[in-house]
C-alpha positions in Angstrom: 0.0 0.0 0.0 0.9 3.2 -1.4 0.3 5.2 1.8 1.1 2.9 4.8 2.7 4.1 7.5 4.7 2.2 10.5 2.3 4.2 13.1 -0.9 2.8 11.1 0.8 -0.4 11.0 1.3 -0.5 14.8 -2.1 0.9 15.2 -3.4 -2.0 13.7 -1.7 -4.2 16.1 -3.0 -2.7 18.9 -6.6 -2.3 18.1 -6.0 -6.1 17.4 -4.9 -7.0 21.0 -8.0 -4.9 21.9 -10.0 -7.5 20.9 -8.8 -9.4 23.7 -8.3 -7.2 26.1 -10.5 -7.0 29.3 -11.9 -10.8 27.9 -11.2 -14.1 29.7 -8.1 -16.2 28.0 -5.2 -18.0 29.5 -2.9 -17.7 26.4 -2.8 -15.3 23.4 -0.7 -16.0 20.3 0.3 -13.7 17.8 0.1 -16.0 14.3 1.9 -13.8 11.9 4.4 -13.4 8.9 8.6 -13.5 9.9 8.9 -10.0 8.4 6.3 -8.8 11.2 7.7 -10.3 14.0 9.6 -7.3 14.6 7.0 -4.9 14.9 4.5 -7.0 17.3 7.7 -7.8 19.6 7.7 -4.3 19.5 4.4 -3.6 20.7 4.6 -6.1 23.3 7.7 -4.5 24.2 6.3 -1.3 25.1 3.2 -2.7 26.7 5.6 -3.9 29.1 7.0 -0.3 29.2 5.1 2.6 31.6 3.9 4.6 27.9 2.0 1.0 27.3 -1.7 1.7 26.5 -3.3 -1.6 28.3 -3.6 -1.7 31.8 -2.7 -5.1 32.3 1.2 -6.0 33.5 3.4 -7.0 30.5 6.8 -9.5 31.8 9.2 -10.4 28.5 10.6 -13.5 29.3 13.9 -14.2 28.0 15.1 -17.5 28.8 15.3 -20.1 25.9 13.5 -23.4 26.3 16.3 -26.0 25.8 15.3 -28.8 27.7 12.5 -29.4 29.6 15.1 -30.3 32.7 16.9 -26.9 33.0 14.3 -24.5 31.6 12.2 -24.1 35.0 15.5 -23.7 37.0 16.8 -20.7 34.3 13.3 -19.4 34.4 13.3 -18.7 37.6 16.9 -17.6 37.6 15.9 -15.0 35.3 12.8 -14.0 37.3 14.9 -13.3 40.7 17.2 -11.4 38.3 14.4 -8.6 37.7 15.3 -7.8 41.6 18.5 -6.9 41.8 19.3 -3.7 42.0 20.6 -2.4 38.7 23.8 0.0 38.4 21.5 3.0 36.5 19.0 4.1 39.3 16.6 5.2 36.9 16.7 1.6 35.9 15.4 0.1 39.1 11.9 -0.5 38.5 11.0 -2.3 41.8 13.4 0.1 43.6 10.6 3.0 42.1 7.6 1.5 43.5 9.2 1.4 47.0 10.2 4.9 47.2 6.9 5.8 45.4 5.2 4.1 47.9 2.9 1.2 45.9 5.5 -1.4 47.2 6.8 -2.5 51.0 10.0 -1.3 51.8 10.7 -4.7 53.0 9.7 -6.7 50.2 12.2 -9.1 48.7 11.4 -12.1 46.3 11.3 -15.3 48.3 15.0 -17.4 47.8 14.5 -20.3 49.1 11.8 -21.5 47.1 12.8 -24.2 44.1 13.5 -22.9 41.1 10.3 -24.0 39.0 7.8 -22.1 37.3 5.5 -23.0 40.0 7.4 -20.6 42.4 7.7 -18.0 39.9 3.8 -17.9 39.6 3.8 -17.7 43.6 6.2 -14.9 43.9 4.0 -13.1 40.7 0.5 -13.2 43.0 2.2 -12.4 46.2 4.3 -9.6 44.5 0.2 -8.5 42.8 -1.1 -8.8 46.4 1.6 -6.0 47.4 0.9 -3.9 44.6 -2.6 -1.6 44.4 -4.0 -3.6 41.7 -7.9 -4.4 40.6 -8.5 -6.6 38.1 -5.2 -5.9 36.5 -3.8 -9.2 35.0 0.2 -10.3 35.0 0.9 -11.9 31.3 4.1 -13.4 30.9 5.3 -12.9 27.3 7.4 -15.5 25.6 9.6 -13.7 22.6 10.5 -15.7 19.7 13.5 -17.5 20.0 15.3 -20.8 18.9 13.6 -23.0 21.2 13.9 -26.6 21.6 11.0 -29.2 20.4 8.5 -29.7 23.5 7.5 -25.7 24.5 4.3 -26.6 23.4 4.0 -29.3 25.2 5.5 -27.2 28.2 2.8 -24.2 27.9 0.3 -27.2 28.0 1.2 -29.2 30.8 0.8 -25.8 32.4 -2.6 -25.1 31.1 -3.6 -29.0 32.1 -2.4 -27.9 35.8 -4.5 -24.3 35.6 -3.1 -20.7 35.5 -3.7 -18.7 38.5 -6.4 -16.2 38.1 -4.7 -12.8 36.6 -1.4 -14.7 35.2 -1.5 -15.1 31.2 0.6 -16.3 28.8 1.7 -14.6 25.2 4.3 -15.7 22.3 4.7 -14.9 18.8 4.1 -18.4 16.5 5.3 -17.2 13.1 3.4 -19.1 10.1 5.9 -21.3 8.1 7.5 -22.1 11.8 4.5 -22.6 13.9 5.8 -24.4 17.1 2.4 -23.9 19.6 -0.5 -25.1 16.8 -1.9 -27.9 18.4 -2.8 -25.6 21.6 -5.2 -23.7 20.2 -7.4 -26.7 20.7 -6.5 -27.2 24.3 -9.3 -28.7 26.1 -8.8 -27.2 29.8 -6.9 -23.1 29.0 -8.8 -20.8 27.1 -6.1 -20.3 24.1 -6.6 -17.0 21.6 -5.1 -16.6 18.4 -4.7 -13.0 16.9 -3.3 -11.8 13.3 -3.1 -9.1 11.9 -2.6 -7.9 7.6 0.4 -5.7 7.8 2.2 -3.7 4.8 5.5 -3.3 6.5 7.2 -2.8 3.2 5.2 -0.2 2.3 5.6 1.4 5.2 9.4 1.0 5.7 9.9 2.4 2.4 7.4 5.2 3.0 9.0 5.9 6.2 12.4 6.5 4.4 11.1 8.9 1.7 9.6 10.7 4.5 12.7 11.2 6.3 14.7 11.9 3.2 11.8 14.6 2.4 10.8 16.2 6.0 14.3 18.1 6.3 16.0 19.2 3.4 14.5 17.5 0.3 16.8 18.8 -2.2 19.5 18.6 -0.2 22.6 16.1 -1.3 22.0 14.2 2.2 18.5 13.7 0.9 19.1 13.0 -2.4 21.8 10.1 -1.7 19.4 8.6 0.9 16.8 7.7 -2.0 19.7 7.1 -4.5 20.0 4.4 -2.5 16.8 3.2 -2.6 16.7 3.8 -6.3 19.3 1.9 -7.0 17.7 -0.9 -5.4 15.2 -0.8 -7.4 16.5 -0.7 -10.4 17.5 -4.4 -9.5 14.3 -5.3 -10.3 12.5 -2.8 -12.2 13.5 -3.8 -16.1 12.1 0.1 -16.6 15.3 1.7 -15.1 19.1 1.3 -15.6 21.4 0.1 -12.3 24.1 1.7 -14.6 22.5 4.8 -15.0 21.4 5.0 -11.2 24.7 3.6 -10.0 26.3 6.7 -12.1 24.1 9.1 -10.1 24.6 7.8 -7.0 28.3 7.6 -7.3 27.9 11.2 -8.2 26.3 12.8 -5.2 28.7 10.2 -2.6 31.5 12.7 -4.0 28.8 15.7 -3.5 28.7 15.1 0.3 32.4 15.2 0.4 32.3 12.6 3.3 34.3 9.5 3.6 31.3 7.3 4.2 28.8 8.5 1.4 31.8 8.0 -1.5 33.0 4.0 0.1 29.1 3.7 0.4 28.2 4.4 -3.2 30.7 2.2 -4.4 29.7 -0.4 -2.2 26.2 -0.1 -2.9 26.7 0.2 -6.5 28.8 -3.3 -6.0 25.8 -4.7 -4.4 23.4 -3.9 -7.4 25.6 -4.8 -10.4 26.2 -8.8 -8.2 22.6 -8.7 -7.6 21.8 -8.6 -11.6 24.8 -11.1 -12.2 26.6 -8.3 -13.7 30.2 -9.5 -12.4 32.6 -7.4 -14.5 31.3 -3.5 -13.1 30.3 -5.6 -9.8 34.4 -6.3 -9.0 35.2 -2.8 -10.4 33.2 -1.2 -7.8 34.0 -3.5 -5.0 37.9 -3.4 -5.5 37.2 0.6 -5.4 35.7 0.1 -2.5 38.6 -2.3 -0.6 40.9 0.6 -1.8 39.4 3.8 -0.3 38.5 1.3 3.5 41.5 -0.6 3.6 43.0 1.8 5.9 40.4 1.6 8.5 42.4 4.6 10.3 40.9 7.2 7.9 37.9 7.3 9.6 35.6 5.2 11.9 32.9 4.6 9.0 35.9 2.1 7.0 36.2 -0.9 8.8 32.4 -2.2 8.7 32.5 -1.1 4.9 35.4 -3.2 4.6 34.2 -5.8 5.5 31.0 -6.1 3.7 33.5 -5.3 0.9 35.5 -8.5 1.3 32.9 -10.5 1.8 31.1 -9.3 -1.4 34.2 -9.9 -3.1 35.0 -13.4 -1.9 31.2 -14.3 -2.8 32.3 -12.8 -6.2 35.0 -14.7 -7.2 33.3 -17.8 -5.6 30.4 -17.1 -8.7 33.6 -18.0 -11.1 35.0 -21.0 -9.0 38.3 -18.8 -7.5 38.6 -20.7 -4.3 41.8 -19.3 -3.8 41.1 -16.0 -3.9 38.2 -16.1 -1.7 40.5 -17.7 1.0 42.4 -15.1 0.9 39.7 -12.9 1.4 38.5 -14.7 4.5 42.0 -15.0 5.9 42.1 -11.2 6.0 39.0 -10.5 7.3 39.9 -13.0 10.3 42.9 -11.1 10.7 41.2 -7.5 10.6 38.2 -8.9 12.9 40.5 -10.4 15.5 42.3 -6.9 16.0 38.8 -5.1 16.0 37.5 -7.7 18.4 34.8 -8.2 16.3 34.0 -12.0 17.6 31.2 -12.7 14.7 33.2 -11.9 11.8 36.0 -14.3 12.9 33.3 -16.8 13.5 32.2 -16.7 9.6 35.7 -15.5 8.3 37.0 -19.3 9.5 33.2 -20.8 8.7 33.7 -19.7 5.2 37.4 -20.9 5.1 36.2 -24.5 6.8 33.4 -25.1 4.5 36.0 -24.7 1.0 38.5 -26.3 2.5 35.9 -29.2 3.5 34.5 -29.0 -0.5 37.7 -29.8 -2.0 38.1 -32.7 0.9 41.1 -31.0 2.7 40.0 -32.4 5.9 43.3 -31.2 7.8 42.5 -27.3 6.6 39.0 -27.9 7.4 39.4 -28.7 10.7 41.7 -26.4 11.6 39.6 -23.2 10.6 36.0 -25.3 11.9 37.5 -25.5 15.4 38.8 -21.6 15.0 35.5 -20.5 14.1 33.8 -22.3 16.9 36.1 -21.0 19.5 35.2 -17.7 18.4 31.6 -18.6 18.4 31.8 -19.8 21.9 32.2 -16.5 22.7 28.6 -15.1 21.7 25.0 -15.2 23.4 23.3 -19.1 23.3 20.7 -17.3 21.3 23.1 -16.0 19.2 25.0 -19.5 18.3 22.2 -21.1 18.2 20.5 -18.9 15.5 23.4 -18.4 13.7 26.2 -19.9 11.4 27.5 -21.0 14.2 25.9 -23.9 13.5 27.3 -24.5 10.4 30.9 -24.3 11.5 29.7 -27.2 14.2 28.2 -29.3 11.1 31.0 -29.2 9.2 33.3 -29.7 12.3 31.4 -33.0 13.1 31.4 -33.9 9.4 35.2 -33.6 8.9 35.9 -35.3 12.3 33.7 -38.7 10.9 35.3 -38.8 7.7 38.6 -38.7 8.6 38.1 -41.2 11.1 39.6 -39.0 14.2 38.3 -41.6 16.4 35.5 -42.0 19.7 37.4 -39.3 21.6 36.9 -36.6 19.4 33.5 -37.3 18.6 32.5 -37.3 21.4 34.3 -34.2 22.6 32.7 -32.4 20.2 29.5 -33.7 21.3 30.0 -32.4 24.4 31.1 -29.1 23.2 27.9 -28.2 21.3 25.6 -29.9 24.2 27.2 -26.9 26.2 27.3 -24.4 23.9 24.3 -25.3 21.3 21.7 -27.4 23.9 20.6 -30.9 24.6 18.6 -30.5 20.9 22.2 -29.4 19.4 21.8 -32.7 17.0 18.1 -31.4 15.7 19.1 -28.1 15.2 22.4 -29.7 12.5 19.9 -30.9 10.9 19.1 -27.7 9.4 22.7 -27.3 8.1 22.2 -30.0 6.0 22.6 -27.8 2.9 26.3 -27.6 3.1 26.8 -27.9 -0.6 27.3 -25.0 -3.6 24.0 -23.8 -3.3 24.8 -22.0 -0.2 27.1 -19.5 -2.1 24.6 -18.4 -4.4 24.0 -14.8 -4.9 20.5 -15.2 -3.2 22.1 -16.2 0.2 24.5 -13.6 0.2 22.1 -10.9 -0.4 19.7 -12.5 2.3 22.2 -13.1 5.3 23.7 -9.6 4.5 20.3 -8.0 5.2 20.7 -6.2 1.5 17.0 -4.7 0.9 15.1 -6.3 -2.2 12.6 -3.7 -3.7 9.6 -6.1 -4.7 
């Protein structure tokens, strides 16, 4: 839609959790698109927020469910957390409702109770008891997350049990995904689904031509801003010319006289040409981009140019079958990420250099950069690795250890290695790698894990 705008968009969310609101339900979920997630973990987020429009109490509850053996005990881990008494005052939300008087003084969360989800609920209605509520309602809200097979089957054990009166339950069940849709039917909780038709798109776009318009319209800042956008479109509108826009855009990088508008054009230029298989102007504009970012001392804009830079470029010369010259893309980068402590990119840098090594069946090579990029790894958020290539690096790392026979000991080493730092389900979620094979270095991919926008 021509005219949407993100505040319509989250308007329509809200009016939809309306619906519900004030009515009797144990559990609400949110059945929508991925590309909307976003925006409804938004909202939720900032019904749990004081400017939240609902009176009832909104908790976001972090904690990943792994295993239905450790999730209770985290849980309530994470609950006690919300207690202590963070370093920024303004932070302390519990702290605030002493001093402003709707809170004991002397109230602290019980300790000594087990650490199950039972006792979290307990500590919930005595800590509602304290506060001046009504008919108020707590509802715990579930983010999406890469959780294990069996949260269903959690949330529904729970409902089988009962909820107490005034605690809920929320989560986001993306369609294409869906892990809670047998529990709409569930014969004892009262489950609600809600969706929503969003034009996020639409909106995103009209947001930015907004932005670009609201200040200076004609100014070069403006201008570049949808340059960029126009170039993206000329990706996939046969009506317009990606040389002809590249051209222009180039043009008003050098305008602005700023280091990261002229790497940016060329970048972004680099970006259309690969995207319409147009190599040859493609590794023009991406070696003119390496050249003005390789000295990332210039300014504090040229190191994460860079690196999308080399990273276009190795996914370049993959297109033409130049292994070697991608590894020595990927060495750099794990060379420039490792002084800029930038743990993710040394992660992929030695993923990348794993996974060619493992294609041409240089197992020792492999192995080497598979264990490099999973020490790096190790060093990210659970959700993190377990959402990420991270995963990859472990597949191939597995792969390489079984065909060149490295024995029990390994194996299970690395076993135990992704049970701690994947989960109990580490051997489900491999699964998913299973397309370690030349399709994953298709132009598609690239654009997709790089977050590069596609202009439908």
């Amino acid at each position: 839609m021509e005219d949407a705008t993100i505040a319509q968009e989250f308007y329509k969310i809200r009016n939809t959790w309306k619906k519900i609101d004030g009515k009797k339900w144990d559990m609400a979920i949110w059945v929508c698109n991925h590309h909307d997630i976003d925006i409804i973990d938004k909202f939720m987020e900032i019904e749990g927020s004081p400017v939240g429009m609902f009176d009832d109490i909104f908790f976001r509850i972090n904690t990943l469910y792994l295993s239905a053996e450790t999730f209770e005990e985290q849980l309530w881990k994470e609950f006690t957390s919300w207690f202590n008494s963070p370093a920024e005052g303004s932070l302390d939300m519990f702290g605030a409702l002493k001093n402003d008087g709707y809170l004991d003084k002397d109230y602290m969360v019980d300790l000594s109770l087990k650490p199950t989800f039972d006792s979290v609920l307990k500590e919930l209605l005595r800590l509602k008891e304290n506060l001046p509520l009504d008919d108020e309602s707590f509802i715990l809200y579930f983010p999406p997350g890469v959780h294990s097979d069996g949260f269903e089957k959690w949330f529904a054990q729970k409902m089988d049990k009962g909820l107490p009166k005034g605690i809920r339950l929320a989560v986001i069940d993306p369609i294409g995904s869906r892990k809670f849709p047998k529990i709409v039917k569930h014969k004892k909780g009262i489950v609600k689904e809600l969706s929503v038709t969003l034009h996020m798109a639409a909106a995103m776009k009209n947001a930015m031509d907004s932005d670009s318009n609201e200040t200076r319209p004609h100014a070069p800042s403006s201008k570049f801003q949808k340059q960029v956008r126009r170039i993206m479109e000329a990706t996939v509108n046969k009506e317009m010319s990606v040389i002809t826009e590249s051209e222009r855009l180039i043009e008003l990088g050098i305008q602005l006289k700023t280091f990261n508008t002229k790497a940016t054009s060329y970048l972004v230029s680099t970006i259309a040409f690969f995207s319409i298989q147009e190599d040859k102007p493609a590794m023009e504009h991406v070696e003119k981009t390496l050249e003005m970012t390789e000295d990332d001392s210039v300014a504090e804009e040229a190191y994460p140019i860079w690196r999308s830079a080399i990273l276009l470029k190795a996914a370049l010369v993959l297109v033409h079958k130049d292994t070697e010259t991608a590894l020595k893309c990927y060495r750099n980068l794990a060379i420039k990420a490792i002084n800029k402590g930038d743990v993710f990119h040394v992660m992929e840098a030695y993923r990348m250099e794993s996974f060619l090594y493992f294609k041409e069946s240089k197992n020792k090579e492999s192995w080497k950069a598979a264990i490099y990029s999973l020490q790096a790894g190790s060093n990210l958020p659970l959700e993190v690795r377990r959402g990420s290539t991270y995963l990859f690096s472990a597949a191939v790392a597995l792969q390489v250890a079984q065909d060149a026979d490295m024995g029990e000991e390994i194996i299970e080493k690395l076993t135990t290695r992704f049970e701690n730092t994947i989960g109990e389900d580490w051997k489900t979620l491999l699964q998913g790698t299973e397309a370690i094979d030349k399709k994953y270095l298709n132009r598609n991919n690239w654009l997709s894990k790089n977050k590069i926008p596609q202009w439908q």
